[in-house]
C-alpha positions as CSV (number, residue, x, y, z in Angstrom):
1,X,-4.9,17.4,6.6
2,X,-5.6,13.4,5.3
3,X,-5.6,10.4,6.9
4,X,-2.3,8.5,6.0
5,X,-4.4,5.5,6.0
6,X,-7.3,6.3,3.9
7,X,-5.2,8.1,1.3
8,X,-2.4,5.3,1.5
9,X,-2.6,4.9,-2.2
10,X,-1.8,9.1,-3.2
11,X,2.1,10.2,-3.8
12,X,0.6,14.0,-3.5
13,X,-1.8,16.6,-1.8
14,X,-3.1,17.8,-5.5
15,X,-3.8,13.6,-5.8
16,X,-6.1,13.8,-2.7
17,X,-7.8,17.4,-4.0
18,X,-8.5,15.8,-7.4
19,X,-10.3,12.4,-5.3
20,X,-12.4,15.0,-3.1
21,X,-13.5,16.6,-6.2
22,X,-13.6,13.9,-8.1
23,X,-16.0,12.2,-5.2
24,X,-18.3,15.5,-5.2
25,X,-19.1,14.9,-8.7
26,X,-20.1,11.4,-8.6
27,X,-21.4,11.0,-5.6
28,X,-23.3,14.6,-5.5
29,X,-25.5,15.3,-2.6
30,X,-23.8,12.1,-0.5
31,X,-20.4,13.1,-1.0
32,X,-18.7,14.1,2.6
33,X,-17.4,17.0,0.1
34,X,-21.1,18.4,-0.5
35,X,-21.7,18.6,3.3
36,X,-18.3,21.0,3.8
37,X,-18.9,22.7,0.2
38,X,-22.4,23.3,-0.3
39,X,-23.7,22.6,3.4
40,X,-21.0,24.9,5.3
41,X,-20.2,21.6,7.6
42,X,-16.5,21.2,8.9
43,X,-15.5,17.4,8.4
44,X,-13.2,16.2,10.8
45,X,-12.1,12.6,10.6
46,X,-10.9,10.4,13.7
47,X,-7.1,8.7,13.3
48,X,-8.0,4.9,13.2
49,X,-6.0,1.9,12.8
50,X,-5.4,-1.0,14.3
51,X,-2.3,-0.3,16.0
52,X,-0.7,2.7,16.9
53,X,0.7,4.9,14.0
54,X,-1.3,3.1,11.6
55,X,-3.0,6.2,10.6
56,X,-2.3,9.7,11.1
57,X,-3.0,12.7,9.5
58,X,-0.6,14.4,7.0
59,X,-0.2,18.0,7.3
60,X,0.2,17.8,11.2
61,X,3.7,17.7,12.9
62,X,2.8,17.1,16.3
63,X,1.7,14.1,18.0
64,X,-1.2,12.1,18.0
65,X,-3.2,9.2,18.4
66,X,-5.6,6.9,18.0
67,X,-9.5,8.5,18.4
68,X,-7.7,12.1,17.6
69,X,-10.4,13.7,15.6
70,X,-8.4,16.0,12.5
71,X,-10.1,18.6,10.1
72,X,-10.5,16.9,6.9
73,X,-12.3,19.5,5.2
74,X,-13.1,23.1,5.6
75,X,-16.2,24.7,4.5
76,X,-17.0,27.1,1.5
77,X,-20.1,29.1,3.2
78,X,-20.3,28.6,6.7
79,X,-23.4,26.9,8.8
80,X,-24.9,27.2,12.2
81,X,-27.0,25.5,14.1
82,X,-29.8,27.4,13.0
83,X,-29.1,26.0,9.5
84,X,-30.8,22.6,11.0
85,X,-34.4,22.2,11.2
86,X,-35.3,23.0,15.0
87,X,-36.3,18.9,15.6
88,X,-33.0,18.2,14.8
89,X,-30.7,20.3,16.7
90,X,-31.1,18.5,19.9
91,X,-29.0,16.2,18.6
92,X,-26.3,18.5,17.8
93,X,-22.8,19.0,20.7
94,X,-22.0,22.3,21.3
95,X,-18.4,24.1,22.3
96,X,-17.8,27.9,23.9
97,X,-14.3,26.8,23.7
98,X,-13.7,25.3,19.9
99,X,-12.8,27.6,17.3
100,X,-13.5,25.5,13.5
101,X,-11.2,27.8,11.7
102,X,-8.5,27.7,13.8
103,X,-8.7,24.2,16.1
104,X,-7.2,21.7,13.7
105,X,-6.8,18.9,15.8
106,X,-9.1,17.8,18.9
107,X,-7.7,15.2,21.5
108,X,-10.1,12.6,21.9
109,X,-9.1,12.3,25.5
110,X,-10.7,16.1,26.1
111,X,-13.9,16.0,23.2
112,X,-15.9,16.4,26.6
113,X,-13.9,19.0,27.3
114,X,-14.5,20.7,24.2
115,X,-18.1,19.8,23.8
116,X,-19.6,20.1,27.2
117,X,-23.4,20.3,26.2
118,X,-26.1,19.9,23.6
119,X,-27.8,22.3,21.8
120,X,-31.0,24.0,23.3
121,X,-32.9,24.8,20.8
């Protein structure tokens, strides 16, 4: 999925595939692309906008709104939290209930739902 709004300038999917790797290449290591490809990070993106149905994300066919959190971008190897130095994963949410390769879309009305505590170690 792609954010309507962000990608309002693309007729295709391939047009938004060639940007993201397009972006990996000249922005390297700060490209959101390198976190999913080389970092094994999921990216989701929130559905923003100014008004209702400014922005969604295309691919999905159900509803949505504003704050909605959508995967962007899927990773190529996959991460854990034990891929973070130990300082930093205190700062990290964690779910017993999300699934990354199947939960698509995450309703910002529930993310505390979803993510109900912070990582231990």
């Amino acid at each position: 999925m792609y954010s309507s709004s962000l990608y309002h300038y693309v007729k295709s999917r391939d047009e938004v595939e060639r940007y993201i790797q397009n972006d990996l290449i000249e922005s390297g290591h700060y490209s959101d692309t390198n976190l999913s490809a080389n970092k094994g990070f999921y990216i989701y993106q929130a559905i923003e906008g100014s008004n209702p149905g400014q922005d969604y994300p295309i691919g999905h066919k159900g509803k949505t709104k504003m704050g909605d959190y959508f995967r962007y971008l899927m990773p190529t190897v996959y991460a854990s939290i034990e891929d973070f130095p130990e300082e930093l994963r205190y700062g990290i949410a964690v779910s017993d209930t999300v699934d990354f390769m199947v939960d698509r879309l995450f309703d910002n009305d529930k993310i505390n739902e979803y993510f109900t505590r912070m990582s231990e170690s």
